[in-house]
N, CA, C and O atoms as a DFTB+ gen file, in Angstrom:
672 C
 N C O
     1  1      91.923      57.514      84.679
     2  2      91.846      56.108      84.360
     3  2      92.026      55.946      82.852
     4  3      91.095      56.582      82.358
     5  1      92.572      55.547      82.129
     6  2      93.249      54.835      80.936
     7  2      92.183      53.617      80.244
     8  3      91.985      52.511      80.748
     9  1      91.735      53.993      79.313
    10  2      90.977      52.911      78.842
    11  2      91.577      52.702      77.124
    12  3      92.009      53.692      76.534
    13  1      91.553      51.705      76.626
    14  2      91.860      51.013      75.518
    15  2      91.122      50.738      74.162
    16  3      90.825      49.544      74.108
    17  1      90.854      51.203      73.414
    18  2      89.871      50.220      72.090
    19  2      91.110      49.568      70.875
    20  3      91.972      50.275      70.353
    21  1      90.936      48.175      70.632
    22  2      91.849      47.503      70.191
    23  2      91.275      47.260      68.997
    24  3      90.137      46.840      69.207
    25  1      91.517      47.323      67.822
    26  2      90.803      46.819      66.446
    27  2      91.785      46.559      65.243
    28  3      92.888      47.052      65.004
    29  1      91.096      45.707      64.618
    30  2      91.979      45.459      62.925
    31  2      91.210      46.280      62.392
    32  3      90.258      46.696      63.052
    33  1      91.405      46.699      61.151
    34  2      90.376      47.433      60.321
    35  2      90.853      47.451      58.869
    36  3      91.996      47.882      58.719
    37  1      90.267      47.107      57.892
    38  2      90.572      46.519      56.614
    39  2      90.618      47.854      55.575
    40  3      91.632      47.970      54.887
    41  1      89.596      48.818      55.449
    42  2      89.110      50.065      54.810
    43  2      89.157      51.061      55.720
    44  3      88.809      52.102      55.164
    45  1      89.376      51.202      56.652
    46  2      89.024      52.456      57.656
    47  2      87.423      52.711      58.290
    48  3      87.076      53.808      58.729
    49  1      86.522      51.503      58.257
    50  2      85.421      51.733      58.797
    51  2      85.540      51.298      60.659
    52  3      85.245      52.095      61.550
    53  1      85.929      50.174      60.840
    54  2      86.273      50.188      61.783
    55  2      87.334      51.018      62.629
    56  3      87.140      51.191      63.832
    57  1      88.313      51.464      62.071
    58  2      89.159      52.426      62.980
    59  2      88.394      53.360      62.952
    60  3      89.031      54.054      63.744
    61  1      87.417      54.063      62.660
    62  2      86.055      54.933      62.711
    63  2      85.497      54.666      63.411
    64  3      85.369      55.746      63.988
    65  1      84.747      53.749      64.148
    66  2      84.262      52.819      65.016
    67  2      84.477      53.171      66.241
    68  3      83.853      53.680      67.173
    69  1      86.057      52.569      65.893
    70  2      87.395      52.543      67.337
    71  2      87.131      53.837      67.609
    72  3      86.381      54.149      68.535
    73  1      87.941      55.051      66.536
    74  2      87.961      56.289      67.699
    75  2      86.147      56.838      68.009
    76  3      85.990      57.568      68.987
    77  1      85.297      56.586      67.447
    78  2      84.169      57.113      68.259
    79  2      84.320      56.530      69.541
    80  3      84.328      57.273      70.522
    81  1      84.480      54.893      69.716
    82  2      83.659      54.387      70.824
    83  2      84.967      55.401      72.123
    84  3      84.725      55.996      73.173
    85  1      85.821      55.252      71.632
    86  2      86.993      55.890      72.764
    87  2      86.878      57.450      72.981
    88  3      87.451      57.989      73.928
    89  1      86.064      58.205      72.006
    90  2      85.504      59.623      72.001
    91  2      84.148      59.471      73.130
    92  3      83.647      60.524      73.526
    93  1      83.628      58.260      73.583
    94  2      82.324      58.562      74.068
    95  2      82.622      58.297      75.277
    96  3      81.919      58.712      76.198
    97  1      83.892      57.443      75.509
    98  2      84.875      57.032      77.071
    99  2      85.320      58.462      77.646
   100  3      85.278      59.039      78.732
   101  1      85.699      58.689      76.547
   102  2      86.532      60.677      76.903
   103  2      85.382      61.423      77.430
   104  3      85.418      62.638      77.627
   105  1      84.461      60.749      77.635
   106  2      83.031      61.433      78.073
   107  2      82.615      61.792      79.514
   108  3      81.856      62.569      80.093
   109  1      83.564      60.760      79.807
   110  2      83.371      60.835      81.591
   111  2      84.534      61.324      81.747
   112  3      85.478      61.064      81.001
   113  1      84.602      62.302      83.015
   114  2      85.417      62.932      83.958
   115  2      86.408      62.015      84.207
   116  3      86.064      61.070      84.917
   117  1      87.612      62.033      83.794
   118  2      89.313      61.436      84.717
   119  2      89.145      60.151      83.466
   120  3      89.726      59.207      84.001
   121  1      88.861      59.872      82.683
   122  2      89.224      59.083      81.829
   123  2      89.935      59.237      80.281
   124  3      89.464      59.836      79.314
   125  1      90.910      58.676      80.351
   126  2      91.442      59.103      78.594
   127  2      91.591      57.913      77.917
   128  3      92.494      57.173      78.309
   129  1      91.065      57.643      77.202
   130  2      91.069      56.896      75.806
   131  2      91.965      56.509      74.832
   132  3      92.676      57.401      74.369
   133  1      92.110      55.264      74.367
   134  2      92.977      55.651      72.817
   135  2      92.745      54.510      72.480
   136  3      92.826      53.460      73.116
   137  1      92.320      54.809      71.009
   138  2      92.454      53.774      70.038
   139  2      93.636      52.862      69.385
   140  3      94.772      53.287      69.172
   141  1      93.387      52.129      69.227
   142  2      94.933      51.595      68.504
   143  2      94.692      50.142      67.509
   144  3      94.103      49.116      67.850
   145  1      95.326      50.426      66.240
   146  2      95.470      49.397      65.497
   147  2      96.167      48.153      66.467
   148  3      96.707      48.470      67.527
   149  1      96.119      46.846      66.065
   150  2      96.500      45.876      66.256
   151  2      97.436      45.610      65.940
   152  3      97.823      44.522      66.367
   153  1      98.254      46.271      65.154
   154  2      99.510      45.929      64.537
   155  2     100.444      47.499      65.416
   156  3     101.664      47.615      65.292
   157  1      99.771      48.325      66.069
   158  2     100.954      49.461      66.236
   159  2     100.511      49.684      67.551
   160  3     101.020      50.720      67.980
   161  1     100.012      49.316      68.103
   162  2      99.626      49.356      69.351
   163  2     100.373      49.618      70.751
   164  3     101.281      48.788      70.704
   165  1     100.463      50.104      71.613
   166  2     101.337      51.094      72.801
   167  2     101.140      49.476      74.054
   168  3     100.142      49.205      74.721
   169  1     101.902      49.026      74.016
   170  2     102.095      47.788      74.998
   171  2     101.489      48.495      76.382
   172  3     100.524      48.170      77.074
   173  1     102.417      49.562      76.507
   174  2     102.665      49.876      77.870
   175  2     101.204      50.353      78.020
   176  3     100.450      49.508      78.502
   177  1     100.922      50.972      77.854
   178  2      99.188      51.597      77.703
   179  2      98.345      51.076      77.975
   180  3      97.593      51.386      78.899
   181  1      98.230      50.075      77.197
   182  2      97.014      48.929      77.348
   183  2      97.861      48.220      78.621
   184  3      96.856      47.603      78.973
   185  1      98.418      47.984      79.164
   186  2      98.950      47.047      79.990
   187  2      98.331      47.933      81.693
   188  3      98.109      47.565      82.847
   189  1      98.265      49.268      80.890
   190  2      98.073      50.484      82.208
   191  2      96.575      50.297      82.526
   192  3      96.087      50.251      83.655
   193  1      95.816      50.181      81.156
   194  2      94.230      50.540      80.958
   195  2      93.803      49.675      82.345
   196  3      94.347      48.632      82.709
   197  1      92.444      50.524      83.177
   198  2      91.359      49.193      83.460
   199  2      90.419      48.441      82.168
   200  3      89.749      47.423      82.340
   201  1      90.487      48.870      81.413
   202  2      89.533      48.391      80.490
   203  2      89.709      47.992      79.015
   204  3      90.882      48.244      78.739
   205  1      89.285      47.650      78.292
   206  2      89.945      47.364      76.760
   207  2      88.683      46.997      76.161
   208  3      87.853      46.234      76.656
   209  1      88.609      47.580      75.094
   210  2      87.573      47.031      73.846
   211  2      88.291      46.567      72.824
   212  3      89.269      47.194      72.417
   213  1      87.925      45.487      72.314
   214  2      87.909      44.885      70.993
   215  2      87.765      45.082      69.900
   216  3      87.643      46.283      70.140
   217  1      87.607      45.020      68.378
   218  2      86.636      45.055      67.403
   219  2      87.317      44.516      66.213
   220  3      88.534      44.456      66.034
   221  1      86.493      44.179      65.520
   222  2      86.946      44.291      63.893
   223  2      86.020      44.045      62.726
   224  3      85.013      43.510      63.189
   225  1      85.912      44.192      61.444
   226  2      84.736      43.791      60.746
   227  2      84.371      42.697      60.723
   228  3      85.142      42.050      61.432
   229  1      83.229      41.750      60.098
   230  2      83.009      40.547      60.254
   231  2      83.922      39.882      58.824
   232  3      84.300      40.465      57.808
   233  1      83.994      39.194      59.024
   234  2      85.009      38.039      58.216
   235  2      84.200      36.735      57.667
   236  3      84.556      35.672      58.177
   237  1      83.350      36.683      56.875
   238  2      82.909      35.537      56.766
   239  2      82.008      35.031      58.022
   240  3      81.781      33.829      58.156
   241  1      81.556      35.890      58.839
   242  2      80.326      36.018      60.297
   243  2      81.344      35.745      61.018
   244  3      81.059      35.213      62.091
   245  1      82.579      35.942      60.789
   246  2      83.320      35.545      62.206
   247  2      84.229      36.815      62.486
   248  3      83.909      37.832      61.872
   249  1      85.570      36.901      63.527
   250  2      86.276      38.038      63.487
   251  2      87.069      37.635      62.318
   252  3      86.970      36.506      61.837
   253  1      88.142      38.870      61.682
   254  2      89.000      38.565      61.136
   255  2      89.953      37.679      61.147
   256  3      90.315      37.643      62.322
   257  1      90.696      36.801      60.428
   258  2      91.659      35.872      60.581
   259  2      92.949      36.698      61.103
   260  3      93.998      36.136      61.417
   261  1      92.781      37.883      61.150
   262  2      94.440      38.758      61.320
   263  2      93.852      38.860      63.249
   264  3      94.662      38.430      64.069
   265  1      92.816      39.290      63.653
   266  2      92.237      39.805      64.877
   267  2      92.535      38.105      65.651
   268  3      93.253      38.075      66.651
   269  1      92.046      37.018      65.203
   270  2      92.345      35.874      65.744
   271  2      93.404      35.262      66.100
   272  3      93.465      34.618      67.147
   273  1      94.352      35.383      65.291
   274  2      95.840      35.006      65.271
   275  2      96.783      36.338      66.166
   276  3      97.845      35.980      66.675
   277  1      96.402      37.667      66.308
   278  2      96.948      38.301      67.284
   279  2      96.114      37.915      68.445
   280  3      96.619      37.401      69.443
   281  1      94.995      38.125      68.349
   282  2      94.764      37.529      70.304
   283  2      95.285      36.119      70.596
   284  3      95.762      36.110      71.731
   285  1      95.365      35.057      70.066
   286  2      96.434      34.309      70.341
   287  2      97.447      34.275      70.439
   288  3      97.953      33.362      71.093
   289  1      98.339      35.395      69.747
   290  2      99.503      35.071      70.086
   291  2      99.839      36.436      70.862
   292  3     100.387      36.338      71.960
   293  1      99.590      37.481      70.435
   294  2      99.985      39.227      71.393
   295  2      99.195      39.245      72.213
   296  3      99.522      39.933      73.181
   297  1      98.115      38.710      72.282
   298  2      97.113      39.380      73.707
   299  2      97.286      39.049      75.166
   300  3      97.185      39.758      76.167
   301  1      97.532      37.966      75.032
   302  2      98.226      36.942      76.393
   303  2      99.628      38.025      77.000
   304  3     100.166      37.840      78.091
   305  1      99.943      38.908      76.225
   306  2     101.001      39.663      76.645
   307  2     100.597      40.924      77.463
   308  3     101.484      41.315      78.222
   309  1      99.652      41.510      77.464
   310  2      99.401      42.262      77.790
   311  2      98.572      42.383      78.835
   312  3      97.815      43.350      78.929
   313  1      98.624      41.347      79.801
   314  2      98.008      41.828      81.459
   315  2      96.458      41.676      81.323
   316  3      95.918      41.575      82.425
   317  1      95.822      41.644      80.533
   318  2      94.206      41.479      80.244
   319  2      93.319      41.223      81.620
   320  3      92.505      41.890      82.258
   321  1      93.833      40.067      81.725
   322  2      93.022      39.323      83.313
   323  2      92.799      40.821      84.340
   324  3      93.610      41.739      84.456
   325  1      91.807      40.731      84.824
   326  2      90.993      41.501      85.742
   327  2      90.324      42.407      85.230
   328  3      89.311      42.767      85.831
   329  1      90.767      43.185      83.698
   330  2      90.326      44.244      83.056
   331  2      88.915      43.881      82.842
   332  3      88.457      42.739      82.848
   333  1      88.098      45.297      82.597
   334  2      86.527      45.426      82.240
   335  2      87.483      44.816      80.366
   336  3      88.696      44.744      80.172
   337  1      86.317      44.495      79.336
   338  2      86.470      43.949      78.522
   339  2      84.962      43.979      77.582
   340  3      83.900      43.641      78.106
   341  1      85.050      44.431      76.143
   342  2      84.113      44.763      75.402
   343  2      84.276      44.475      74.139
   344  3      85.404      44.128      73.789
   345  1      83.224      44.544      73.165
   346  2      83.554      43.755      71.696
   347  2      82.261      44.439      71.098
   348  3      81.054      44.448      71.337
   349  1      83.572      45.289      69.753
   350  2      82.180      45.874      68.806
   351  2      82.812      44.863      67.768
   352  3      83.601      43.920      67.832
   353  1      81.899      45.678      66.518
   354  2      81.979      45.347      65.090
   355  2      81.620      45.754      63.916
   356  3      80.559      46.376      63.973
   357  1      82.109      45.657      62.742
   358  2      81.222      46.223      61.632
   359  2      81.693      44.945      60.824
   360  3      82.487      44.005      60.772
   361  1      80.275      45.810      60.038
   362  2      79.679      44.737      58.762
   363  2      79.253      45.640      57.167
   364  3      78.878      46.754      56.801
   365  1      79.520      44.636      56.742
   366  2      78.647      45.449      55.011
   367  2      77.499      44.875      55.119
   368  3      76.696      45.698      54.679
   369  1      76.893      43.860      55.475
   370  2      75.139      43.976      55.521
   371  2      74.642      43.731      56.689
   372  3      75.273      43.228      57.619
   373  1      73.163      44.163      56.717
   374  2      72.605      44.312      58.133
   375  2      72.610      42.902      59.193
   376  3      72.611      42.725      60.412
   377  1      72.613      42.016      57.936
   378  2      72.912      40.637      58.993
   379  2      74.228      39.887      58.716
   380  3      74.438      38.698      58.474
   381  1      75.062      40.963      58.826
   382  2      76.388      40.224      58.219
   383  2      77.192      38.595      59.416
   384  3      77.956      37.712      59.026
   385  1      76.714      38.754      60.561
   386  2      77.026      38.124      61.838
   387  2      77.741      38.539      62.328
   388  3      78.762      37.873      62.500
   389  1      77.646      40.191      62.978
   390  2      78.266      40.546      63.647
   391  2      78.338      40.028      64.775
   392  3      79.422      39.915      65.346
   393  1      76.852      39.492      65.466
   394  2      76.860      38.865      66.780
   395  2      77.677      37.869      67.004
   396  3      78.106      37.641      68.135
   397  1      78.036      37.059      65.820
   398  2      79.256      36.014      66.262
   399  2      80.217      36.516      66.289
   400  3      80.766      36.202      67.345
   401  1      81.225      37.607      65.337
   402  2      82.240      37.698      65.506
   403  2      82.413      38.352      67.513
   404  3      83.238      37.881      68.296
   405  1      81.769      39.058      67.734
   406  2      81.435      39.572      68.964
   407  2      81.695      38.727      70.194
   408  3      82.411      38.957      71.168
   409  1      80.817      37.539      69.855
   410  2      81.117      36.586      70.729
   411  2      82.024      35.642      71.138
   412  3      82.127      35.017      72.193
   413  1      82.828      35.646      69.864
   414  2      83.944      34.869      69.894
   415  2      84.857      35.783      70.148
   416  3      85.922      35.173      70.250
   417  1      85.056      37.111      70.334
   418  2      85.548      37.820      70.975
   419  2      85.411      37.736      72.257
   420  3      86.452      37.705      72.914
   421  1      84.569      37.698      72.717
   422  2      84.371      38.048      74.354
   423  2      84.450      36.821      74.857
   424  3      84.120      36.585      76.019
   425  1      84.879      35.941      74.064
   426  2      84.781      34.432      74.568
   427  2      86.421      34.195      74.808
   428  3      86.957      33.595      75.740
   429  1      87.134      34.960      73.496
   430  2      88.438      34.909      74.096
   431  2      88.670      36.042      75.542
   432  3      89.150      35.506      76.540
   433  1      88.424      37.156      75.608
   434  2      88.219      37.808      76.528
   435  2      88.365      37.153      77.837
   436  3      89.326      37.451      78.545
   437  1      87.263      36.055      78.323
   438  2      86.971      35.823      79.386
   439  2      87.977      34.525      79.218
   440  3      88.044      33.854      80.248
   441  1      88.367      34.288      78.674
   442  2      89.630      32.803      78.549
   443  2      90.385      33.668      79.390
   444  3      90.678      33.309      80.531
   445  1      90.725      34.764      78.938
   446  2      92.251      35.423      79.556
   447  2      91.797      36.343      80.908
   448  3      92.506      37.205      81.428
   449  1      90.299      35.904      81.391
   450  2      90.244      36.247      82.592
   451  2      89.387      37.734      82.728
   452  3      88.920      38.210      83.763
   453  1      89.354      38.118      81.802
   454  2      88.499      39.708      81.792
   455  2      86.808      39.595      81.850
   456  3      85.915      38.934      81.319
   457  1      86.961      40.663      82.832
   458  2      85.259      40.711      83.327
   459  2      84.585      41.534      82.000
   460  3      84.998      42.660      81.723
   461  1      83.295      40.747      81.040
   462  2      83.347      41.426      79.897
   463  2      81.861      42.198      80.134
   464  3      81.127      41.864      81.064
   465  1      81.574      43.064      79.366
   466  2      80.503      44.027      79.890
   467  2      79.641      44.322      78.345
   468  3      80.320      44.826      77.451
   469  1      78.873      44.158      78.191
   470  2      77.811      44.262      77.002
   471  2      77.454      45.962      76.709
   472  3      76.708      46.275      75.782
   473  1      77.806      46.541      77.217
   474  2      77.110      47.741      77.075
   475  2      75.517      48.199      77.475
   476  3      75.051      49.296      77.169
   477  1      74.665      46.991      78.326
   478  2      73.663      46.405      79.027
   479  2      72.196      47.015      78.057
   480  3      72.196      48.117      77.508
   481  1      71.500      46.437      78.029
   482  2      70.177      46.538      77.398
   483  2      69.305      47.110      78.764
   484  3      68.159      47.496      78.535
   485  1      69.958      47.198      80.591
   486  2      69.170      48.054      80.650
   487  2      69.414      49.568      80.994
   488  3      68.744      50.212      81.802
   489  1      70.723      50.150      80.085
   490  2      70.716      51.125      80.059
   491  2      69.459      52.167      79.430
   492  3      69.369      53.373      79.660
   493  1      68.823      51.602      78.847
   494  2      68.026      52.271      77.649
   495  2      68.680      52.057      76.317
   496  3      69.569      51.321      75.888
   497  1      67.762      53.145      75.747
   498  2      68.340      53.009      74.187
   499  2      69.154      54.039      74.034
   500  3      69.076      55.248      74.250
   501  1      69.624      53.613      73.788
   502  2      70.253      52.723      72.233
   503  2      70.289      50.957      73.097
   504  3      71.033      50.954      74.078
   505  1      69.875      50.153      72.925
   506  2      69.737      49.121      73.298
   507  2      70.703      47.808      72.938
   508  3      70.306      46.794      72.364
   509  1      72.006      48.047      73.388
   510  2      73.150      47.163      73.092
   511  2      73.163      45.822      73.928
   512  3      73.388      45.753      75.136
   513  1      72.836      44.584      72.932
   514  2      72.972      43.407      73.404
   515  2      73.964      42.805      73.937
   516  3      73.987      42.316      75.066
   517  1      75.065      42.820      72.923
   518  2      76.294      42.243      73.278
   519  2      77.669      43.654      73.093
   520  3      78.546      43.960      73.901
   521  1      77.426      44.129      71.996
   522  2      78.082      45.155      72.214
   523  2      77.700      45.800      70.780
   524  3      77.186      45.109      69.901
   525  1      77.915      46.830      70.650
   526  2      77.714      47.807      69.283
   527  2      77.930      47.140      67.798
   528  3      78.736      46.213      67.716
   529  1      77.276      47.559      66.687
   530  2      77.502      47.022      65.218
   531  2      76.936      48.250      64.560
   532  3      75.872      48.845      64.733
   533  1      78.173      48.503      63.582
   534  2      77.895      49.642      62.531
   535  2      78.191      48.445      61.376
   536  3      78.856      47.416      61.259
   537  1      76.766      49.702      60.207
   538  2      77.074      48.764      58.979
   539  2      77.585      49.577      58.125
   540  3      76.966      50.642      58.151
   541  1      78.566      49.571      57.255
   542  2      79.129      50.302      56.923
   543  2      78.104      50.943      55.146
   544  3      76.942      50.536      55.115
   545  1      78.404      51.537      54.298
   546  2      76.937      51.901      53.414
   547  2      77.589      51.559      51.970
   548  3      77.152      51.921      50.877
   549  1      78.968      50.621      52.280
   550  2      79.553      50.126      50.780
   551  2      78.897      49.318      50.081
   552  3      79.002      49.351      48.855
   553  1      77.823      48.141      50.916
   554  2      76.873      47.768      49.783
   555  2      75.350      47.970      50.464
   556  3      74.351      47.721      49.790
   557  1      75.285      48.269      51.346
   558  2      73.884      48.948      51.774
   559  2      73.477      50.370      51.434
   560  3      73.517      51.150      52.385
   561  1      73.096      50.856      50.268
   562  2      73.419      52.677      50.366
   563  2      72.616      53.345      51.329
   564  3      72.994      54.464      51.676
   565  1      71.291      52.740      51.968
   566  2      70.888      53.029      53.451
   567  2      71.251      53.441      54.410
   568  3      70.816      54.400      55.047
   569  1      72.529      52.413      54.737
   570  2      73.435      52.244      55.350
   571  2      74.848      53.218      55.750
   572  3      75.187      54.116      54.979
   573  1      75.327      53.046      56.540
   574  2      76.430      54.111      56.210
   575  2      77.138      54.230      57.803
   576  3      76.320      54.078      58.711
   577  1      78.287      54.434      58.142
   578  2      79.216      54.501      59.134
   579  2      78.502      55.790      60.123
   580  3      78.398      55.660      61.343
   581  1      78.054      56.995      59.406
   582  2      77.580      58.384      59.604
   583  2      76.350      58.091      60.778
   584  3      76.340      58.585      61.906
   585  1      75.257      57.100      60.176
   586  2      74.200      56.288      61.413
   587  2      74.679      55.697      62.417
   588  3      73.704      55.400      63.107
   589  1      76.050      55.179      63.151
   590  2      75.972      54.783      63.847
   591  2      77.093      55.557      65.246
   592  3      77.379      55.184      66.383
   593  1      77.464      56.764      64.409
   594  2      78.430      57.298      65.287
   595  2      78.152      57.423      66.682
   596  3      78.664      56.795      67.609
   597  1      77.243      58.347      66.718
   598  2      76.116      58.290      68.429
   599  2      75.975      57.282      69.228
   600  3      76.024      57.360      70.455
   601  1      75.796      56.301      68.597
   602  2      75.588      54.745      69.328
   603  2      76.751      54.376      69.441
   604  3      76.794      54.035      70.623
   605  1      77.858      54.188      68.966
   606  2      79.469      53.947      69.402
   607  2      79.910      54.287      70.207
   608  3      80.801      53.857      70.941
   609  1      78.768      55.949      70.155
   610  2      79.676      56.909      71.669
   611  2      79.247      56.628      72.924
   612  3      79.942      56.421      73.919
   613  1      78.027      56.632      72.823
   614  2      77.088      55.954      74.060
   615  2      77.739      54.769      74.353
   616  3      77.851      54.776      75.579
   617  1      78.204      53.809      73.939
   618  2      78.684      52.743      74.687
   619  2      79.420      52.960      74.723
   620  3      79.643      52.665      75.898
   621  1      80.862      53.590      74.140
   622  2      82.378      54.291      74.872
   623  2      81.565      54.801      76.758
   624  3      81.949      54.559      77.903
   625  1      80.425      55.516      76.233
   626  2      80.024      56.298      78.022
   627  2      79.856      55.252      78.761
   628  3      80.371      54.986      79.847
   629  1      78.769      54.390      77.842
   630  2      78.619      53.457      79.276
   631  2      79.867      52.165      79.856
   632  3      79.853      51.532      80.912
   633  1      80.820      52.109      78.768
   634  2      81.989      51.411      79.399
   635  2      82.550      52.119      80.374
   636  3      82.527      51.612      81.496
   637  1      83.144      53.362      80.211
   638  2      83.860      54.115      81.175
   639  2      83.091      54.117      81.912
   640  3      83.406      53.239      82.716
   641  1      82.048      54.641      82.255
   642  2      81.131      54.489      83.559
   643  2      81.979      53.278      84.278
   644  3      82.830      53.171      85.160
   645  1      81.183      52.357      83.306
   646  2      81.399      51.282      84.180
   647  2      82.657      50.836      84.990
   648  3      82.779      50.354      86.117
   649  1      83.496      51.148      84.073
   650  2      85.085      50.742      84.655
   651  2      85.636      51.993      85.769
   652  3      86.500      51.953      86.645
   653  1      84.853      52.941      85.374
   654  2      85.082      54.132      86.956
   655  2      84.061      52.884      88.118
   656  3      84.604      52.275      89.040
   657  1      82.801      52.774      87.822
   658  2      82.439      52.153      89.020
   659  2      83.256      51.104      89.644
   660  3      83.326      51.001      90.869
   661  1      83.849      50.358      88.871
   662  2      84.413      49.057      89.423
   663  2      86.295      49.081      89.648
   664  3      86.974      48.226      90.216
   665  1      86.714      50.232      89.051
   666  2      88.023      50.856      89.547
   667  2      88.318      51.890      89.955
   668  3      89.417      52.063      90.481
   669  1      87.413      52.868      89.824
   670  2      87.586      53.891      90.191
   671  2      88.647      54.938      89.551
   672  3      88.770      56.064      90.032
């Protein structure tokens, strides 16, 4: 089964992001993964995937203006409707609003028909609400991409799970 992570990424924190969460999909048996910029992205691939994740850093608490203007205009191209469907993010501070950009992700998501999946709070912990947020440690020095790798991967697992349960 073929699964997808779709992201802009400004510095390389998010395409960091991307290939963990698709390293933690590669986790389950019969599934392969791939990340892909938004701008170079394999049509045919994603068109194959059951599943697709999202992401990009926050933008002013929202997604990027580049991530918005391609799902309006490229995403509609690519077969989306029926797919499992997911939305991370990163941020430079701990309350940067990742939860909105997230949501307005998964809000386009379900416009184009995709069943979207949180990464569920009752998996346990790591305890993902809506979907994953790394902060990146450029102005948090706390902080750092390195803390959140594990938790990216865990929800790569629990997507694929999921999209084996519901496609097999």
């Amino acid at each position: 089964m073929k699964l997808a992570v779709l992201y802009d990424s400004k510095s390389g924190n998010t395409r960091q992001a991307a290939e963990w969460i698709a390293a933690g999909m590669e986790r389950i048996d019969g599934v392969e993964a791939r990340a892909y910029y938004i701008g170079e992205l394999d049509a045919d691939y994603v068109k194959d995937a059951a599943g697709v994740v999202i992401g990009c850093p926050v933008y002013a608490a929202a997604m990027t203006p580049d991530l918005r203007v391609w799902l309006q205009a490229e995403a509609g191209k690519l077969g989306l409707a029926g797919k499992l469907g997911g939305a991370f993010a990163t941020e430079q501070y701990t309350h940067g609003g990742a939860e909105l950009a997230m949501q307005s992700i998964l809000m386009i998501e379900l416009v184009y028909g995709m069943l979207c999946y949180s990464g569920g709070a009752a998996c346990g912990r790591p305890v993902i609400h809506i979907g994953p947020v790394a902060v990146n440690g450029n102005v948090e020095p706390h902080n750092g991409m390195e803390h959140y790798e594990e938790t990216l991967k865990i929800y790569g697992e629990r997507f694929a799970k999921k999209a084996a349960e519901l496609f097999g």
